[in-house]
N, C-alpha and C positions, 0 to 999 in steps of 0.2 A: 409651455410658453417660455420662450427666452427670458433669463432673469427673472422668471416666478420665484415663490416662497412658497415654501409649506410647512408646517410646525411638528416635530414631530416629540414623544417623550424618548425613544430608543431608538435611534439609526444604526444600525448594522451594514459594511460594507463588505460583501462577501458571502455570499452562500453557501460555500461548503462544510464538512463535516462540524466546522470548529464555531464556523456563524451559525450552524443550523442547530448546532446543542445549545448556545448561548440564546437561542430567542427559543426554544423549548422550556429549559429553567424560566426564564422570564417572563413567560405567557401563560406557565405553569401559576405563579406565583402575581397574577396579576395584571405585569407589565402590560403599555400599550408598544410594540414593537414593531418595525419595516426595514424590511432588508432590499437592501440593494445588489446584483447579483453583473457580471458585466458579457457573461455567456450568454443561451437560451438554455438554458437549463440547471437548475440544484445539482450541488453532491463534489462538486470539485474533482477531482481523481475519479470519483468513484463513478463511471459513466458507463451505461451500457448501448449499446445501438444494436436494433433489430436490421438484421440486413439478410436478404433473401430467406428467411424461415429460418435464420442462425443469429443465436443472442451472444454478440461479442462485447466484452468487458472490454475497456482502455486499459489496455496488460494485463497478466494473467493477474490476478488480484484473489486474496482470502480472507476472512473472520476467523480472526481464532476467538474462540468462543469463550476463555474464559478473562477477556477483557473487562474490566470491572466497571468501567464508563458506557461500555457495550451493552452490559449487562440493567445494567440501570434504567438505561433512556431505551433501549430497544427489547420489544417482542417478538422472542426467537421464533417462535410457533407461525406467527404470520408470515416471517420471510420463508419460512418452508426449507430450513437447512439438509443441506446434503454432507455430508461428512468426506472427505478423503481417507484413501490408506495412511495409517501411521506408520511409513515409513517409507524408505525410495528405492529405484532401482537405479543402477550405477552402470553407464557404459562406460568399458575399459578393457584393451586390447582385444575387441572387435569378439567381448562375451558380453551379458547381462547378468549382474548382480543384483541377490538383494542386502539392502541393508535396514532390516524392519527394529520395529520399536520393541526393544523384548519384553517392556511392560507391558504393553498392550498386545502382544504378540508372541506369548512364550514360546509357540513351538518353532516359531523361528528362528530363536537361539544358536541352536547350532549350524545353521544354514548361513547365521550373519556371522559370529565370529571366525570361519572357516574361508570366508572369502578372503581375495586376495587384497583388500584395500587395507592400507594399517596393518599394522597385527591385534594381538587379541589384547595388550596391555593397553592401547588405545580405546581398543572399544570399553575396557574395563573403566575408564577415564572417563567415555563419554555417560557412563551407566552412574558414576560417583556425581559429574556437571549434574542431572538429570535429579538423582540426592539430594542436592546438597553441600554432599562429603568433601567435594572438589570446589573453590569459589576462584573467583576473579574478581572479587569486592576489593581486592588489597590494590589492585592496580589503577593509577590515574586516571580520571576523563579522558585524558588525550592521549591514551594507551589506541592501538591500530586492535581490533579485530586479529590479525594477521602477527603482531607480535606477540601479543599475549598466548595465540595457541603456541608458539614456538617457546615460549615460556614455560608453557604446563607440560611441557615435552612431547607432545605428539610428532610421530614420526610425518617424513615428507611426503609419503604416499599416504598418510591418512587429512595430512594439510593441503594438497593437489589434488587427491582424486575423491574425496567425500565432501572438507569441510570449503573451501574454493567455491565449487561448482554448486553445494548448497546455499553456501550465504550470498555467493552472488545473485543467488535471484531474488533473494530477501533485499539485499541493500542496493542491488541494481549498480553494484561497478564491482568490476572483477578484482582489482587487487586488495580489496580487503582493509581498506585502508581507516574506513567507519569505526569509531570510537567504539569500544568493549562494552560500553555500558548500550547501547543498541544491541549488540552479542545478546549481556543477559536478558534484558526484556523481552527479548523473540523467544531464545529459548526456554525461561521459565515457561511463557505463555502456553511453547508448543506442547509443552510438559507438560501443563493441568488443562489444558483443553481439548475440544478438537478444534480441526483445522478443516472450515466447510465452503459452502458457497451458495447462498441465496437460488434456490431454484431458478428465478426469474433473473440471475445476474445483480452483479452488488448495486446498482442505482436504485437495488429495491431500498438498500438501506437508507440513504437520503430523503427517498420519496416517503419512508413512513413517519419522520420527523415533518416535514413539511404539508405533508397531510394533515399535522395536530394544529399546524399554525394556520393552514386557508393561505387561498391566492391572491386575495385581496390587501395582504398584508407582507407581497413581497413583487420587486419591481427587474422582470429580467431584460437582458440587451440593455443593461445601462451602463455604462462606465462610471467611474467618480474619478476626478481630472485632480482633485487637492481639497484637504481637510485644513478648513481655516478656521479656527476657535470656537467656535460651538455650529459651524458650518459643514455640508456637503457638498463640493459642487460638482454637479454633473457635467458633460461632455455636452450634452443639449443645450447648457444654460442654467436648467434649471436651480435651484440652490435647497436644498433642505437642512432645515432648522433644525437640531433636537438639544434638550438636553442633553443627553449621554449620547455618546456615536464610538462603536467599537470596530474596530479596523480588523476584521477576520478574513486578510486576506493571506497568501504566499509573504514570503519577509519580504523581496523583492518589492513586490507592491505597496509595504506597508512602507519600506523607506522612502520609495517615489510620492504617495498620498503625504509622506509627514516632512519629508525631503530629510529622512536621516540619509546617514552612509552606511554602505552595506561593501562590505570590503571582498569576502568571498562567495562569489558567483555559481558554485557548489561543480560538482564533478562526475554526479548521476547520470542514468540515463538508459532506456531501454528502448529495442524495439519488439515489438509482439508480430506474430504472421500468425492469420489464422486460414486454416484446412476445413474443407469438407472433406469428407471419405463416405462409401458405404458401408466399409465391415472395420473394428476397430482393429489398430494395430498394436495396442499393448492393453490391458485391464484399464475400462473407464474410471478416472478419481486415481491415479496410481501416477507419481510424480518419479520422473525420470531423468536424471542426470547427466550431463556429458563429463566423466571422468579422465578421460583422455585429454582436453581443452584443444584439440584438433576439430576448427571449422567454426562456423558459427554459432550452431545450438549451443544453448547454455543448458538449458532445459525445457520441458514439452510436457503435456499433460493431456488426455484425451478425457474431454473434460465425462462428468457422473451421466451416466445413461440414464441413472430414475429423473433426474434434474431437465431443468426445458431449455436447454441451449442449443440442440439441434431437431431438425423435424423428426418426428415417428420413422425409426428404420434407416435413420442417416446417425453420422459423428461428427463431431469439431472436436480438432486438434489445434491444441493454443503453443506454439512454440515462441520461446523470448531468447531473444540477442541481449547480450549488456557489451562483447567488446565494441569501442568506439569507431575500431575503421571499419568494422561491414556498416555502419549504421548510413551512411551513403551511400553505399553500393549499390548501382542499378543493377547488379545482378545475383542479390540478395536471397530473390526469390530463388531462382535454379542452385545457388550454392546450398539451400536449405534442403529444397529436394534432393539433390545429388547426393546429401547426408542420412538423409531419412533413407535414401534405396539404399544407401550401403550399411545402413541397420538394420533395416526393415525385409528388404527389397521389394520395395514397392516401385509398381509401375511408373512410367510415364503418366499413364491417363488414369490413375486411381486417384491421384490428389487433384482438388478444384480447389485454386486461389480464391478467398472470400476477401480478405480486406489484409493492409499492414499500417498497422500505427508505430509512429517513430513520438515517442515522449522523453523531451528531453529534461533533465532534472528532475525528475517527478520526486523526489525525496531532501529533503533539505541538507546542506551542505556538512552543518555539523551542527548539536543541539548548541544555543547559546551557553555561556558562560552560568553557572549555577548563582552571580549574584547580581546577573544582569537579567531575571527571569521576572522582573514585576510586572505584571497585567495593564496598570496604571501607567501612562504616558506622563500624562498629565488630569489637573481636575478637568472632568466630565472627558478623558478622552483613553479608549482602552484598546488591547490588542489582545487575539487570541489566535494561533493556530500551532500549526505540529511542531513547528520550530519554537514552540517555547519549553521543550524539553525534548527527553528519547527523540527521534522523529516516528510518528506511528499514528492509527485510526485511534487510540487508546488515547496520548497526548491531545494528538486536535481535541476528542470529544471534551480530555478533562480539563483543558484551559478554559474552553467554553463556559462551562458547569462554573468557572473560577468568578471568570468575568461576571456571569449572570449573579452570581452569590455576593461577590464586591458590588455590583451594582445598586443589588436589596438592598443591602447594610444602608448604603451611603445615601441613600433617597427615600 
């Protein structure tokens, strides 16, 4: 009803990763909690659609497992993880390389420092990063990804053709520009964990927080229009009341709901294509590189066989663009394939177009300032998501986890 009330003790604006750990802790511990959500559906980022008998993720997306917020609030065992290889292959002057994890991978060894990418005091580099022995703690916040390698001295073919072409798919824009301290968080992570994928696609992960909360305590397809002093008000009309109202949306949205300013509009952005095929065309779970940066792949993965992303006796293959000018390109598609047959050589009529998602921003611009990171807006009004640190599934969940614990305290 236009201009209803409803009373609530906890409104949460926002359903994803970072609203959906914050009313976890809270429900856990008590709380009476209702989320507001402005999609049809949990999980933010994390979205998977069933589309013709092929479970496509919104971008290629992974769990590294040994996330410590991850760990906490989620049951590995039920999402049914599939592991990838720890390590990649590299295309670069029209061969395939590998470059595997020599911990995980000893007899790879000499297979990976023999290749032609970097030389071997590089890879010696990446083995010290992996350590310990090697740090990037000494350098500023606002260090680029991209200076700090040129700093530790890696040469230009191990900065082009390995590390380029892998972080861009981590931070989703190619020049590298993403603060260092994103660098260490990924790569410690990749180090002490594995790097998997929910059988059923990552939406599982959302849906098994919100399974602990019930439906009845969360309100989708609703927008919230402005957060006015102990108010919600929706786009219906309607206004909800709470004590405490935490704004777990994108930064974007959190300045529009509170009418801060938000000065950088971020520089992200990927597009995903995904493939049907019948037979695979490189090891399923085995991440693959474009080291050359000739064309649009960035990288491709044909996703885990034992995992349920494509029907019995079929494959999907997830290919992601990060440069910005194909990402309009209505001939996107054919420049993908014309890449893949001159890797592959695959047919014309082997690949079947399934779907392409263009996400733009999906990653925040840059983590806030380390003494503008309070939770607290104001009294009874909060904020949580990945932008209030690193940006990653590990932040959003542990701002969340922050807010719900500030919440206890103070009520």
């Amino acid at each position: 009803m236009h201009g209803s009330k409803k009373n609530h003790e906890v409104v949460i604006v926002g359903a994803g990763m970072a609203g959906l750990t914050c009313a976890y802790y809270l429900k856990k511990a008590g709380r009476s909690v209702y989320l507001v959500e402005a999609s049809d559906r949990v999980g933010g980022r994390l979205q998977t659609d069933l589309y013709a008998g092929y479970r496509l993720d919104h971008g290629f997306q992974v769990l590294l497992t040994s996330y410590p917020e991850a760990r906490l609030a989620l049951n590995y065992d039920r999402l049914n993880l599939h592991e990838l290889y720890p390590g990649a292959t590299i295309r670069l002057n029209g061969q395939f390389y590998e470059m595997a994890d020599p911990f995980r991978q000893p007899l790879k060894i000499l297979k990976t420092l023999c290749n032609p990418i970097g030389n071997v005091i590089d890879k010696i580099k990446v083995g010290l990063l992996r350590l310990g022995l090697l740090s990037t703690k000494s350098f500023p916040d606002e260090s680029s990804t991209l200076t700090v390698m040129q700093s530790l001295g890696f040469t230009e073919s191990m900065q082009q053709h390995f590390w380029r072409p892998f972080l861009s798919g981590v931070f989703l824009e190619p020049e590298l520009r993403t603060s260092v301290r994103k660098f260490e968080e990924v790569f410690t992570h990749f180090a002490n964990g594995s790097t998997s994928v929910p059988s059923l696609g990552v939406a599982e992960i959302p849906k098994q927080l919100v399974e602990f909360l019930g439906n009845d305590q969360l309100m989708l397809n609703t927008k919230a229009e402005k957060v006015v002093e102990e108010s919600v008000l929706l786009s219906s009309g309607q206004i909800l009341d709470a004590k405490m109202i935490v704004i777990a949306t994108d930064q974007k949205a959190n300045c529009d709901l509170t009418e801060m300013n938000m000065t950088d509009e971020g520089r992200t952005g990927v597009t995903c294509i995904y493939y049907a095929i019948d037979k695979p065309i490189t090891q399923p779970g085995r991440l693959i590189l474009n080291g050359d940066s000739k064309g649009p792949i960035n990288n491709l993965m044909v996703m885990p066989e034992e995992a349920e992303y494509a029907p019995e006796g079929k494959y999907l293959i997830s290919v992601s663009v990060v440069k910005r000018e194909y990402f309009n390109d209505a001939d996107l598609d054919q420049l993908v394939r014309i890449q893949l047959r001159e890797w592959y050589g695959i047919g014309p009529n082997e690949l079947r177009h399934l779907k392409t998602y263009l996400i733009p921003n999906p990653v925040p611009p840059s983590p806030l300032p380390r003494d503008d990171r309070d939770c607290k807006i104001r009294t009874g009004l909060y904020r949580c998501g990945d932008y209030m640190g690193v940006p990653s599934l590990n932040t959003a969940m542990r701002s969340g986890r922050l807010v719900a614990e500030q919440i206890i305290r103070e009520s």
